[in-house]
C-alpha positions in Angstrom: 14.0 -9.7 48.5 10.8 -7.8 47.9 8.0 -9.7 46.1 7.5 -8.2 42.1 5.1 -6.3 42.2 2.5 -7.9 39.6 0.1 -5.1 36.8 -3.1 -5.1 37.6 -4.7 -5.3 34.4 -7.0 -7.2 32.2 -5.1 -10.5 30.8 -7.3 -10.1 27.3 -5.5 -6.5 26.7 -2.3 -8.5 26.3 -3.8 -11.1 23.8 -5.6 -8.2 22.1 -2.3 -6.2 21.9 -0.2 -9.1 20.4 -2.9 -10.1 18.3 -3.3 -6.6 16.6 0.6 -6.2 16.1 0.5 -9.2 13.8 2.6 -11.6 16.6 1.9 -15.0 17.6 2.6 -16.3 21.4 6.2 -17.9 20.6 7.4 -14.9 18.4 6.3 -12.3 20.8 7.7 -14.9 23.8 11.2 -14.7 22.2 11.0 -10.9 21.5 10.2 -10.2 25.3 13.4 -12.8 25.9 10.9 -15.0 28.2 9.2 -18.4 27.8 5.8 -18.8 25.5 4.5 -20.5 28.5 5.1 -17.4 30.7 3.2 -14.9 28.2 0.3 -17.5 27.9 -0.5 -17.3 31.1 -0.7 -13.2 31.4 -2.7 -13.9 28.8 -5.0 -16.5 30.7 -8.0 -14.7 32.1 -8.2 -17.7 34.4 -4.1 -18.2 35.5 -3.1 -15.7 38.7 -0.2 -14.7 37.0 0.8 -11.0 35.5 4.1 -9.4 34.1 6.0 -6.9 36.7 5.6 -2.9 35.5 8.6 -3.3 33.7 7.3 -6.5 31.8 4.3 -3.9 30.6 6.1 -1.7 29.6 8.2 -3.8 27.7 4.8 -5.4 26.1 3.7 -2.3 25.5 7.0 -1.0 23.8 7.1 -4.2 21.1 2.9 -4.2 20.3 3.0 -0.1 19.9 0.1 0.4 22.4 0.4 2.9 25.3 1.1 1.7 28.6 -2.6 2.7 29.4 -4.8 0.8 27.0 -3.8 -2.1 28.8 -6.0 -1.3 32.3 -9.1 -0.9 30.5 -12.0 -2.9 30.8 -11.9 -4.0 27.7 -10.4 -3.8 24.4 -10.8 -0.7 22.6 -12.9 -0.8 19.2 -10.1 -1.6 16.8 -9.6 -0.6 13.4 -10.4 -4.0 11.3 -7.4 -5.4 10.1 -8.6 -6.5 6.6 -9.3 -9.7 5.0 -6.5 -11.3 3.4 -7.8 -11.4 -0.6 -4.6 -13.7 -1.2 -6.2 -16.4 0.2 -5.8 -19.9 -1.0 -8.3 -22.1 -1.7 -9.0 -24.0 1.3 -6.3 -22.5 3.4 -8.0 -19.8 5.0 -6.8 -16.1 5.9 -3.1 -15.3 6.0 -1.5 -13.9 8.9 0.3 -10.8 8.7 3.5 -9.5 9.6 4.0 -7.4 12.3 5.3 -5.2 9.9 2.5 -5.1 8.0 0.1 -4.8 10.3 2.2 -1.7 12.1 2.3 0.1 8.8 -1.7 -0.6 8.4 -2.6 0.4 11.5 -0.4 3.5 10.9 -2.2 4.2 7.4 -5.8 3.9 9.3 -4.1 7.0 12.0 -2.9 9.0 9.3 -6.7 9.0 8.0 -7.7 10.0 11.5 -5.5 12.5 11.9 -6.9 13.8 8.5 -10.1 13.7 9.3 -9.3 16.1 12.5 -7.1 18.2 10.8 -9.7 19.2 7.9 -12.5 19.6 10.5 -10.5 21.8 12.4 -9.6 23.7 9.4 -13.7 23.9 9.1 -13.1 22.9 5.6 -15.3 20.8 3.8 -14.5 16.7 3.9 -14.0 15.4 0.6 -16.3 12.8 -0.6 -14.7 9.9 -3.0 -17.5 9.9 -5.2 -15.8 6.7 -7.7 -18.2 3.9 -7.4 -18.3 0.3 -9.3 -18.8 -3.3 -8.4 -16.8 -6.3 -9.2 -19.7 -7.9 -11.6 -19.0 -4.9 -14.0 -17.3 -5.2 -17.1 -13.5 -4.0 -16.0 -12.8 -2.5 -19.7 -16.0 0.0 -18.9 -14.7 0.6 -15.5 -11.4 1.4 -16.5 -12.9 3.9 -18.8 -14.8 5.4 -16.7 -11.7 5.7 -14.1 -10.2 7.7 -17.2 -12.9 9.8 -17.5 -12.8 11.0 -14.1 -9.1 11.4 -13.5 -9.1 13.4 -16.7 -6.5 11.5 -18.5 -6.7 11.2 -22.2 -4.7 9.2 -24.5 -2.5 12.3 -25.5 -1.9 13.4 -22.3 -0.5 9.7 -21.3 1.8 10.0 -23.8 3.6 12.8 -22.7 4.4 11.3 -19.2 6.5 8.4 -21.4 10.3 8.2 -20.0 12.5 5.5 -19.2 11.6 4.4 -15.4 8.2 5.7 -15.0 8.3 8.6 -12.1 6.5 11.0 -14.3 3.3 8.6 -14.8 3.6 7.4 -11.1 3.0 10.9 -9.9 1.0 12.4 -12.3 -1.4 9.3 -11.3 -0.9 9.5 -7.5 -1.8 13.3 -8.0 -4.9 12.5 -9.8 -6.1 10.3 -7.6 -5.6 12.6 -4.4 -7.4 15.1 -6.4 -10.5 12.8 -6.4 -10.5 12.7 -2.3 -8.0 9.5 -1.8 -4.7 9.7 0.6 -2.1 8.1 -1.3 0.7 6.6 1.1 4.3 5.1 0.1 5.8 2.5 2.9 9.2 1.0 3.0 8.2 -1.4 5.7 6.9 -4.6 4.6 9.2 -6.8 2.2 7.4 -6.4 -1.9 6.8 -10.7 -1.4 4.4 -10.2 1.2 2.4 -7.3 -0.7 2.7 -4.4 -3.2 -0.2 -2.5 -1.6 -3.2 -2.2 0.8 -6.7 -0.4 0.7 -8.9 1.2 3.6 -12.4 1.7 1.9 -14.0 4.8 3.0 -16.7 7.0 2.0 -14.5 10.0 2.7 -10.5 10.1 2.5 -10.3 6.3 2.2 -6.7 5.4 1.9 -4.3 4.1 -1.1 -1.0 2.7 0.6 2.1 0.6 -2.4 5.0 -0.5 -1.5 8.0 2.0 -2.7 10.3 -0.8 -2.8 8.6 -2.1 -5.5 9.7 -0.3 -9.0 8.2 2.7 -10.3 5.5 0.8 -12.9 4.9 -1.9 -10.6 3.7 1.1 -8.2 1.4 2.8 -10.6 0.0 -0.3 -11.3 -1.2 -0.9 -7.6 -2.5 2.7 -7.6 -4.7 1.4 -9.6 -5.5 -1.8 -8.6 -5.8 -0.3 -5.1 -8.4 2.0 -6.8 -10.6 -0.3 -8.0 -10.6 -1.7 -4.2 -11.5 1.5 -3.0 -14.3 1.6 -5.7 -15.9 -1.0 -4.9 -15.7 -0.4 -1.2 -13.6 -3.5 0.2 -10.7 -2.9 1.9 -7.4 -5.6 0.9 -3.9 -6.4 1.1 -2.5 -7.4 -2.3 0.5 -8.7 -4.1 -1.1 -8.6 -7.4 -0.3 -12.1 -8.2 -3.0 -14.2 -9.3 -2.9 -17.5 -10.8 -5.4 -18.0 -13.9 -6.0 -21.8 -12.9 -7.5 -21.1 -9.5 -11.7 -21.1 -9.6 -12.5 -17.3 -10.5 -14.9 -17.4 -6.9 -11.4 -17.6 -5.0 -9.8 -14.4 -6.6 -12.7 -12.8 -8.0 -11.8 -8.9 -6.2 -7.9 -9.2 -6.9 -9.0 -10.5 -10.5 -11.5 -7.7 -11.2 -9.0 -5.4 -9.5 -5.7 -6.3 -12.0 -8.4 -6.2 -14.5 -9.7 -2.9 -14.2 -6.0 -1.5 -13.5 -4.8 -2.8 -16.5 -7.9 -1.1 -18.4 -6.7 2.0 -16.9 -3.0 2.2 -18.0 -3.6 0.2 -21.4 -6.7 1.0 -22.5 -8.3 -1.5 -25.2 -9.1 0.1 -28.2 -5.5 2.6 -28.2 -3.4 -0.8 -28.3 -5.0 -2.6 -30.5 -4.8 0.9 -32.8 -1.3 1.0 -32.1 0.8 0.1 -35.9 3.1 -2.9 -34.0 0.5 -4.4 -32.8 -1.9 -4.2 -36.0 1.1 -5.6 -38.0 2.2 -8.6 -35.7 -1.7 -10.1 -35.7 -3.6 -12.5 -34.1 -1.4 -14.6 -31.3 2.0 -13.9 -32.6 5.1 -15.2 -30.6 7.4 -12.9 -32.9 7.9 -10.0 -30.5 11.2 -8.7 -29.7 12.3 -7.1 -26.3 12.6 -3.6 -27.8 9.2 -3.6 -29.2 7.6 -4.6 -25.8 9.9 -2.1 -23.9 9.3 0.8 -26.5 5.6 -0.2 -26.1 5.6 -0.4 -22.5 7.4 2.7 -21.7 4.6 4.6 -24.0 1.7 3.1 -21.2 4.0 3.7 -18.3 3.4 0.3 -17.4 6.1 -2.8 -16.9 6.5 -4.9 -19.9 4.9 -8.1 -17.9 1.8 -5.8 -17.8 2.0 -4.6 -21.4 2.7 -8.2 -22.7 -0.5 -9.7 -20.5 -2.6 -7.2 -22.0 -1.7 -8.6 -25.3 -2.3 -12.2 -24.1 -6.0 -10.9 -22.9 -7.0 -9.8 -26.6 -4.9 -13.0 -28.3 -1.8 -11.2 -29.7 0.4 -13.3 -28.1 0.6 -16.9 -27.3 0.2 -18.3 -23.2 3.6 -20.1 -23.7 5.4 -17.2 -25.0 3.9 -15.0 -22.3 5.3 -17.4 -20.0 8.6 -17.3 -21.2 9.0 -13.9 -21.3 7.5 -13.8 -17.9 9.9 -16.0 -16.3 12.7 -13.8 -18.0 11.2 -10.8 -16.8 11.9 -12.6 -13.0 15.2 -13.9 -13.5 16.0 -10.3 -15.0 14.6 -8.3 -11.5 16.0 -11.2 -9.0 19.4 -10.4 -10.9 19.1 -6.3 -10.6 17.8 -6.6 -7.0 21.0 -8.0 -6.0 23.0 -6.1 -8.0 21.2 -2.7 -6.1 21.7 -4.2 -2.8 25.5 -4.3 -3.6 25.8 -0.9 -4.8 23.8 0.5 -1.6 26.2 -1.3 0.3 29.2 0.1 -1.6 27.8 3.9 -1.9 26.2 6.0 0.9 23.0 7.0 -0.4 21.8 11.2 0.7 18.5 11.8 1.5 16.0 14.2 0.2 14.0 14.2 3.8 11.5 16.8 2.6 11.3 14.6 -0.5 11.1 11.6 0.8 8.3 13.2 3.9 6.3 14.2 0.6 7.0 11.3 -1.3 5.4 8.7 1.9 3.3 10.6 3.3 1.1 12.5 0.4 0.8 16.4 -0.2 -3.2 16.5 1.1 -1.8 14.9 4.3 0.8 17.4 4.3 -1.1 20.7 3.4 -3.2 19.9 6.1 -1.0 19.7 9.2 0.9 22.7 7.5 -2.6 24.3 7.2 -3.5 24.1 10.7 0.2 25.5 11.5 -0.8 28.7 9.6 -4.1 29.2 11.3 -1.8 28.5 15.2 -4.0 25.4 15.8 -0.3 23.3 16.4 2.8 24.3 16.5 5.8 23.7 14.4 6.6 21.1 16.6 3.8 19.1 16.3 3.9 19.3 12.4 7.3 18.0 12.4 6.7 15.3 15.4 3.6 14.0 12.9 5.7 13.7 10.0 8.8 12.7 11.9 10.9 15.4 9.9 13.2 17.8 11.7 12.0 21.2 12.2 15.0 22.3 10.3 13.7 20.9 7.0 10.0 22.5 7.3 10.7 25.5 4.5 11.6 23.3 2.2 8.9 20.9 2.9 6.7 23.6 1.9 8.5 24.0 -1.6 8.1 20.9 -2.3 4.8 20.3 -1.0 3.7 23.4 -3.5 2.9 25.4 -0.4 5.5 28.5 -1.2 
């Protein structure tokens, strides 16, 4: 039998690859359908062992690196995964998911691509002019956000309906307006984050989980935001717990803060006749109220009824129960959902949904470049992984025609 014929390559690649797609040796190992000890040792600069080709290529298919990147020298300057601000006190950084770390890496191409596609356009990059830091006070921050978005109290109000897609987008909109690309992802479960942020000077990058529901969304616009404001980058699950020292949490803290500023502005809820008449810490409010209430800020009624904790019109222990109802009632509907999608066949809106994940600047710009014959209509719909097919309607709903 003819001896394998072993890759020449460098042994670090490997390591760098599996590292970068979130995998540690025995997941990757049982992936691949080999031992850990065998992929340790392609990984051992010092062991005179490789995979075959068809081992490579096989590496290469599971860590989403071309077959190529592994002969090079050395690894290529990679895009910084960013630091975990979920940590625990005294547990150090979190390990992503492959998942996650896929869909960041994708977000941080998109940008790329952007970046190309405007220059080749010989337009103008935008600049995200938005700038704070987390020692400022988060009410004036989130006033300020208003103030530059443009969004008075009045006009709020109108985008009030029952599930929250009309404050969702007319947020996201405002926000790509100001020079950010907003991205929606399906591909990491809502416990391991609602969001992530790639700080930038010029199209930095909002990314929130779409499985997550509509006002839980808007809020990590936001919170997101206020990353990209003060120029650190983040994965975040907008959970924080109060008792934890504020020098553990203090970005994710200032973040929740400022989005919450945003959405319920201070001085319109504490003007608002409910509120006036229940008083100082009052435990007397009813589920209506708080959804009526919540609904008018486009935010979820956790959000609405921590805000009233923050200025003492409600009690910690009734904001816990509430809160712990609140859970039981989405644990309940999430499995409720999963049965119905599992009874019904749900159609898909492809140019809706292209829109919907991947933005309308990201979109106008490939579509741009297809005007002008810089790529062709393949390319446009290879990017977006939409079939040529559904392109005109793409541009309908893109605002293009």
């Amino acid at each position: 039998m003819a001896a394998r014929i072993k890759a020449l390559i460098n042994p670090a690649l490997i390591a760098w690859a599996r590292e970068t797609a979130g995998f540690t040796p025995a997941e990757a190992a049982t992936r691949l359908k080999i031992e850990e000890e065998q992929l340790v040792a392609w990984e051992d600069v010092a062991a005179d062992d490789a995979p075959s080709i068809s081992q490579l290529r096989k590496l290469a298919a599971l860590f989403k690196r071309p077959l190529a990147v592994f002969y090079l020298s050395e690894a290529p300057k990679k895009f910084d995964v960013m630091r975990d601000l979920r940590r625990l006190p005294g547990t150090g950084l979190r390990r992503y998911s492959p998942a996650l770390q896929m869909e960041i890496r994708a977000a941080n191409e998109r940008r790329e691509l952007a970046l190309e596609l405007v220059a080749d356009l010989e337009q103008e990059i935008p600049k995200f002019a938005l700038t704070a830091t987390d020692r400022e006070d988060p009410e004036v921050v989130g006033t300020r956000i208003r103030a530059a978005l443009g969004v008075t109290r009045q006009l709020q109000s109108v985008w009030k309906d029952n599930d929250g897609r009309t404050g969702f987008n007319a947020w996201r909109h405002r926000i790509e307006d100001a020079g950010v690309l907003v991205f929606q992802t399906t591909r990491f479960l809502t416990e391991e984050a609602s969001g992530f942020a790639i700080a930038a000077n010029t199209l930095p990058v909002i990314a929130v989980n779409r499985k997550d529901v509509l006002t839980r969304r808007t809020f990590s616009l936001l919170h997101e935001l206020a990353h990209l404001m003060v120029r650190v980058s983040g994965v975040s699950d907008l959970e924080t717990d109060a008792n934890w020292p504020p020098e553990d949490q203090r970005i994710e803290v200032f973040c929740n803060h400022v989005a919450a500023a945003v959405l319920i502005p201070k001085d319109v809820l504490l003007a608002e006749p409910r509120v006036v008449e229940q008083g100082l810490r009052s435990a007397n409010w009813n589920d209506a109220e708080l959804s009526d209430l919540a609904r008018q800020f486009n935010v979820s009624r956790e959000a609405l009824l921590r805000r009233l904790l923050t200025f003492e019109r409600t009690t910690a222990e009734f904001y816990g129960q509430k809160r712990a109802q609140y859970i039981a009632e989405y644990l309940a509907n999430k499995v409720q959902q999963k049965e119905q999608s599992a009874d019904e066949e749900m159609r898909r809106n492809m140019p809706q949904e292209t829109v919907s994940n991947f933005g309308r600047p990201l979109i106008r710009m490939l579509l741009g470049n297809y005007y002008q014959d810089r790529i062709t209509l393949s390319e446009v719909s290879g990017y977006l992984g939409l079939k040529v097919k559904h392109i005109p309607k793409l541009e309908q709903v893109a605002g293009l025609r």
